[in-house]
DRENGUZA-281100 format. One record per residue (C-alpha): chain; residue number from 1; x, y, z; residue in one letter. Coordinates in nm, 2 decimals, m for minus. Layout:
<sites>
SITE  A  NUM  X  Y  Z  A
...
</sites>
This chain:
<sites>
SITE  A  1  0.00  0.00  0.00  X
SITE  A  2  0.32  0.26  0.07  X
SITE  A  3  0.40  0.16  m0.28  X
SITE  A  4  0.11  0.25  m0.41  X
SITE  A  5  0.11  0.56  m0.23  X
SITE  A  6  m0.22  0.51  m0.06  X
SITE  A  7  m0.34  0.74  0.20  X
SITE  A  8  m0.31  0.46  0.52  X
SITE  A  9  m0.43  0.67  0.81  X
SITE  A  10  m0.36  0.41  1.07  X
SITE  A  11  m0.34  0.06  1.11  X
SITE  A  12  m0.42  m0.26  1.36  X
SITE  A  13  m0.30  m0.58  1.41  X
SITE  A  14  m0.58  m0.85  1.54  X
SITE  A  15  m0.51  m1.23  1.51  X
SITE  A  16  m0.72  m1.49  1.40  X
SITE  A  17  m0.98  m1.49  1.74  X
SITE  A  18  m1.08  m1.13  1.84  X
SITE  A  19  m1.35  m1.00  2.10  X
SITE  A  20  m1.57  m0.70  2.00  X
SITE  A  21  m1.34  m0.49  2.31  X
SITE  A  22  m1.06  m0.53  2.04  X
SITE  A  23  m1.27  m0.35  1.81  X
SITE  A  24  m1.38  m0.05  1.98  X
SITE  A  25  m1.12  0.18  1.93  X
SITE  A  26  m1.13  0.08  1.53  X
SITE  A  27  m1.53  0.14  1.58  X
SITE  A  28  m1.46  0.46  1.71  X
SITE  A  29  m1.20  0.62  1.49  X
SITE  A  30  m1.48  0.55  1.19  X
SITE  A  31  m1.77  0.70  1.40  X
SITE  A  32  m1.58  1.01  1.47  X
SITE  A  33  m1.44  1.04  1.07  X
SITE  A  34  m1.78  0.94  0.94  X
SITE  A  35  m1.99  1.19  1.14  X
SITE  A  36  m1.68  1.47  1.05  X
SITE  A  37  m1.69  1.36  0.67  X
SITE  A  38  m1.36  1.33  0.71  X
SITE  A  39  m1.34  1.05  0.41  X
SITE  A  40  m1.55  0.96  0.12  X
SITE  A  41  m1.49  0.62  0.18  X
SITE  A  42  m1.34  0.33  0.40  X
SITE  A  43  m1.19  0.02  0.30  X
SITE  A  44  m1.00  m0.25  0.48  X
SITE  A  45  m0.75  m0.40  0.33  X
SITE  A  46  m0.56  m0.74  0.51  X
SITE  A  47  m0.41  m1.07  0.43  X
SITE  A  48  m0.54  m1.42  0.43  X
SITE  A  49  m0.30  m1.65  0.57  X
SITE  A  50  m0.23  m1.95  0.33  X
SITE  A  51  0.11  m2.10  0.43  X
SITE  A  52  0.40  m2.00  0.55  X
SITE  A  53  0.53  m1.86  0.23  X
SITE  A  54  0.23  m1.70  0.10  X
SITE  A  55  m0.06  m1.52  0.22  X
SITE  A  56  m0.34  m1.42  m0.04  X
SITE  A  57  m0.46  m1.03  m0.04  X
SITE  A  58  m0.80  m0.90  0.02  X
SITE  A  59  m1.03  m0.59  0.05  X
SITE  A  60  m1.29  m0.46  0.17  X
SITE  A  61  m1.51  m0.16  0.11  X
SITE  A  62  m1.63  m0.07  0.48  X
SITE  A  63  m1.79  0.24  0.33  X
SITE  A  64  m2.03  0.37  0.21  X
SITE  A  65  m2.23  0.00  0.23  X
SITE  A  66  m2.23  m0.15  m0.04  X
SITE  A  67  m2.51  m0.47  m0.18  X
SITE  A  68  m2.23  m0.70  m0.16  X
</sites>
């Protein structure tokens, strides 16, 4: 993503099991930007783990909603 020269305004690191406590402070940061309009939109970007050589990239548009 630095590559790309994304705008990355933070980042987290949760494992595989997580509790919704772990979350709140992610929850937050979007409650406060959303209700700002800080940012057109949100996406979430993170690996899937496949072995120990490779991991597979995803993303995710967190907002706005979207059907999918």
């Amino acid at each position: 993503m630095k590559r790309a020269k994304a705008n990355i305004v933070g980042s987290i690191h949760i494992g595989d099991s997580f509790t919704e406590e772990e979350l709140l402070p992610l929850y937050s940061y979007f409650d406060q930007a959303v209700n700002q309009s800080e940012y057109t939109h949100v996406s979430l970007y993170f690996n899937y783990f496949k072995n120990s050589i490779a991991q597979i990239p995803a993303a995710v548009q967190l907002m706005p909603l979207t059907q999918e």
